[in-house]
N, C-alpha and C positions, 0 to 999 in steps of 0.2 A: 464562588471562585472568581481571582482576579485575572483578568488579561492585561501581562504585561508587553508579552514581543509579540502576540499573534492577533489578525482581526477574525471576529465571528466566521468572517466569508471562507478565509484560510480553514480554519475547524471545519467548519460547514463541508468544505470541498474534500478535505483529506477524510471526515467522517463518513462523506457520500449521505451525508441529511439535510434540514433546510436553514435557512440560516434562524427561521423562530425557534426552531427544535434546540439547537445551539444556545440560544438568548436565555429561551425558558430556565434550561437544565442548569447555565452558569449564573442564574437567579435562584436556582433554588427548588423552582416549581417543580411540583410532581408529575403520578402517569404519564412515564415514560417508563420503557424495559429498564433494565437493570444494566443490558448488555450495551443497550445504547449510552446511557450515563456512564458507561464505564468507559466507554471508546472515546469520548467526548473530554473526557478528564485526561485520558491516558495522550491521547494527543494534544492539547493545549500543553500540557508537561513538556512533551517529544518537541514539540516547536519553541518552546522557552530553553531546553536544554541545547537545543543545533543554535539558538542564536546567541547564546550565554558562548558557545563555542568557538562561533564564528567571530564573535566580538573579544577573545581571548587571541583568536589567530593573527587578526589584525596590529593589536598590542604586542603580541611578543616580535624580539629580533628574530628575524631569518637566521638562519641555521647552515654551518657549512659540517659537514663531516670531515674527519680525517680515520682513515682507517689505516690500522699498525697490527701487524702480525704480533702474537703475544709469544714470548719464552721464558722462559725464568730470568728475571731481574730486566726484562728488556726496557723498561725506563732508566734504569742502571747504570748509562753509558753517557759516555759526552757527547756521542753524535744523536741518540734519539731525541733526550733531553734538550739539548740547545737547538734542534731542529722544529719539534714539538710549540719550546717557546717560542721561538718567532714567529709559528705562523697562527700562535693563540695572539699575541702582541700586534699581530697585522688585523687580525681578525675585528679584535675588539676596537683599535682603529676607527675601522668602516662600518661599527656599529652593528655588526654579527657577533651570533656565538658560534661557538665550536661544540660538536658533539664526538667525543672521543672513542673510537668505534675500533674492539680491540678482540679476536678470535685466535684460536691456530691454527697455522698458516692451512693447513689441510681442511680447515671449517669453512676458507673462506673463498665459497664456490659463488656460481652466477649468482644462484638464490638467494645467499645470504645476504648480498648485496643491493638484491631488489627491496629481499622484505627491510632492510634498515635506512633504503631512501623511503621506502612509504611510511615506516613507522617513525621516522624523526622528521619526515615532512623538508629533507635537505634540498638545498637551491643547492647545493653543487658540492664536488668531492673530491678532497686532496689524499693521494695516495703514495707513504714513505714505499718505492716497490722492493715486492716480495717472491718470490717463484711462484706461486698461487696463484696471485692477481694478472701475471702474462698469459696464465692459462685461460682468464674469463674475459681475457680481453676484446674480442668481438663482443660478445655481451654485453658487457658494460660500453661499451658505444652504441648501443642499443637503448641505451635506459631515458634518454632524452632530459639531461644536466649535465652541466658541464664538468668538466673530471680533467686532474692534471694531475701525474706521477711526478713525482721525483726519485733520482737513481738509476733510471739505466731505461734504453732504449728501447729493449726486448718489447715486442709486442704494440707499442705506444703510438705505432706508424700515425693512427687516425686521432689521434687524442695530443695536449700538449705536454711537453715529457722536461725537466730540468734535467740537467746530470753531468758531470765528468768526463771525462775521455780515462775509464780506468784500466783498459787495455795501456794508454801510452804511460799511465801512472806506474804500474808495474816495471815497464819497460826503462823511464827514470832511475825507476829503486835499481834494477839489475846492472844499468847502466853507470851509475856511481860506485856502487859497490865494487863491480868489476872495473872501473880507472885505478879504487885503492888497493889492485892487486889480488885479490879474494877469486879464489876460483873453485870452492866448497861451499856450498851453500843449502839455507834451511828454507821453509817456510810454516809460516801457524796461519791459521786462519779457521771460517766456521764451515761446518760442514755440509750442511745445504740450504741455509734459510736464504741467502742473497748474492745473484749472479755477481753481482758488482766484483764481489770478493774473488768467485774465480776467473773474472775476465782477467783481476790485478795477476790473479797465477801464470794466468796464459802469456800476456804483456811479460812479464818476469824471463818467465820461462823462453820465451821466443825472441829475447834479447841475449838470454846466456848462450844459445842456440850459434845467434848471429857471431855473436864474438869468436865464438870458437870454441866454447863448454860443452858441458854434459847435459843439460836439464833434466835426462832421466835417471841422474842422482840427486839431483835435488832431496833432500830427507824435509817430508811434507806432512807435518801431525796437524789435524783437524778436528774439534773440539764439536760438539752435538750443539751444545751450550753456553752462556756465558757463566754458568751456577757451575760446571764441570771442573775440576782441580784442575791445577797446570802442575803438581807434584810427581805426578807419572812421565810427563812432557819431559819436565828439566830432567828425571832420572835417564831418561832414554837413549836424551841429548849427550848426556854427562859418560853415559859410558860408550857412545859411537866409538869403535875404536879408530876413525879419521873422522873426528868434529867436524861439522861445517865451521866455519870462519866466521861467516856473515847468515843473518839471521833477515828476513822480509817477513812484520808481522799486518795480518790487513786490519786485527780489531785494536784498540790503542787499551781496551777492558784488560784485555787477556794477554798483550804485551805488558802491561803492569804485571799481572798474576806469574804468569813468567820469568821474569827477571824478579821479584821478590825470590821466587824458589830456586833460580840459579845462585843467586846472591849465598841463599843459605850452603849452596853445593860450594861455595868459593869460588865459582864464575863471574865477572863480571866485565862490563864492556867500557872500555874500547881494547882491553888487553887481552883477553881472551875471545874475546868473538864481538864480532859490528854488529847493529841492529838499528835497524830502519820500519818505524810502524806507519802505518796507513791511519790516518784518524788525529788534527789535534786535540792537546787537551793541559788544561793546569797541571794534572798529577804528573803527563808525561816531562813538562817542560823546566819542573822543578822538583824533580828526582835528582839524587844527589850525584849522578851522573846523566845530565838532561837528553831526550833522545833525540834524532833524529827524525823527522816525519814527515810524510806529505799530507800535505792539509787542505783538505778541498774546504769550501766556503761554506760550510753548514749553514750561518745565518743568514746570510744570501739567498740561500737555497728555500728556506721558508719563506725571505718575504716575498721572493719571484714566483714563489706558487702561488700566491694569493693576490699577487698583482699580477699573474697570469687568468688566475680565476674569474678576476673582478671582469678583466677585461670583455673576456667570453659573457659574462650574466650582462654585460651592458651591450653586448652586441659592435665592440669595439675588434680591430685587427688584433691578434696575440699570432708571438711567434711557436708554430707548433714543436718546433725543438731549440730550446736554448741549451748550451752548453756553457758553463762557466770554467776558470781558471782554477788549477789546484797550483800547492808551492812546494817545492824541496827544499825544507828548513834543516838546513845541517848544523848539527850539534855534536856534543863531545863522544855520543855512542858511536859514532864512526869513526874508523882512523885506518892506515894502513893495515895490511895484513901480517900477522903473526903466524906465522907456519907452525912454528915449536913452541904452541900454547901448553899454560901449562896445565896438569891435569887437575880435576876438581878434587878438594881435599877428601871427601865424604866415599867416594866410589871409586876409589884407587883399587882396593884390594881385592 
């Protein structure tokens, strides 16, 4: 037997025999136990196999994790997706890889997160936030790697957090809608995966408030999923017997889904009802009636995670809360209001 990564002495010591015992036995020579020769082999292996290891860990790229709560189609969308990419695009960069670290949202407790920094061996961990992750969040500043959310505030006090102001985004959308006269109003959005969404509710709401509205008429359908129909939604909408006017959607997925099934009902914006989605996107902006949106900086938002991250692994200053810019792109979906909309062809009767 050849030694290739360990000396006699090493054998010798983890075996607890001497080192001729060692010499002998990797020569071949006999009388010796059985148990001994066995121990002697089994260990020179065990020591070629940790430095075969150790000489793989050196070679490969450090590893950042991103971990994204899973749902039905949740790559799907324009904000995972283009967020995703950026911060694979940054990554590779700086000469890491990415370990794509993906649960439901209820999977994804302290633990789950300890055992996939020790089992991917991560230098550090970028987090799209999720209702989940605010809950483990003392924990996870526990774990001793550096860790940056993006998305929302909640919880992030001690860790570095990107995100929006989506209370005042909300408050935007309520705030234009209600200049073009609109004093009926919807809201879509998802139903518990991401505060983000109902901070935009609250913002919304607490601007119709100020004006001089109702917000506890607000008519507020909230979808589990992105896989969910919106065929039940627009029939809802269609036979409100006083429509809202104006429509605030938070996912830009399921304001498509939506307006395809209004469209079918004979609805469509800016004559029958205004609608403003949270999220841009291609489909939205070149629908044959393009929408209006507020557009927070998705790509932005990946590469400052990761030039937030780098910063922390080099032991350089990073800001623990940046906040970026969003924009109110007005498009043809909004327009004054129409009080005496007319009714959807399909559900008149």
């Amino acid at each position: 037997m050849v030694l290739t990564n360990a000396t006699i002495r090493q054998v010798a010591e983890r075996a607890k025999v001497s080192t001729a015992t060692v010499s002998r036995i990797l020569n071949g020579k006999s009388g010796h136990r059985a148990a001994t020769v066995e121990s002697v082999r089994r260990i020179v292996s065990e020591i070629d196999r940790e430095a075969s290891q150790a000489a793989a860990a050196v070679r490969a790229p450090e590893c950042i994790g991103i971990a994204m709560a899973s749902y039905t189609d949740f790559l799907n969308t324009s904000y995972n997706s283009t967020l995703l990419t950026a911060i694979m695009e940054s990554l590779t960069t700086e000469g890491f890889v990415a370990q794509l670290i993906t649960r439901k949202p209820e999977q994804m407790n302290a633990d789950f997160f300890r055992n996939c920094i020790r089992a991917y061996r991560l230098k550090g961990l970028i987090i799209p936030e999720f209702d989940t992750s605010y809950r483990v969040s003392r924990e996870l500043n526990s774990f001793g790697i550096p860790i940056v959310s993006i998305g929302n505030l909640n919880g992030s006090e001690s860790r570095c957090c990107i995100f929006v102001d989506d209370p005042a985004a909300g408050r935007d959308a309520a705030t234009y809608l209600w200049s073009l006269g609109h004093r009926r109003f919807g809201f879509i959005g998802m139903s518990h995966y991401d505060i983000s969404q109902r901070q935009r509710l609250t913002g919304f709401s607490e601007a119709i408030r100020e004006a001089g509205g109702r917000p506890e008429r607000i008519w507020t359908k909230e979808f589990r999923d992105l896989g969910d129909s919106a065929t039940l939604a627009a029939l809802e909408f269609a036979r409100l017997p006083e429509r809202p006017t104006a429509l605030f959607s938070t996912n830009s997925f399921m304001t498509q889904k939506l307006l395809a099934e209004l469209h079918r009902l004979g609805l469509r914006p800016p004559g029958d009802f205004s609608i403003i989605s949270f999220e841009e996107s291609n489909e939205l902006q070149y629908l044959p009636t393009p929408v209006t949106v507020i557009a927070q900086p998705t790509r932005q938002m990946g590469f400052k995670a990761v030039e937030l991250l780098f910063r922390l692994l080099r032991g350089q200053p990073a800001e623990r809360q940046l906040q970026l810019d969003y924009a109110l792109n007005i498009r043809e979906s909004t327009g004054p209001c129409h009080i005496h909309a007319k009714p959807a062809r399909e559900v008149t009767k």
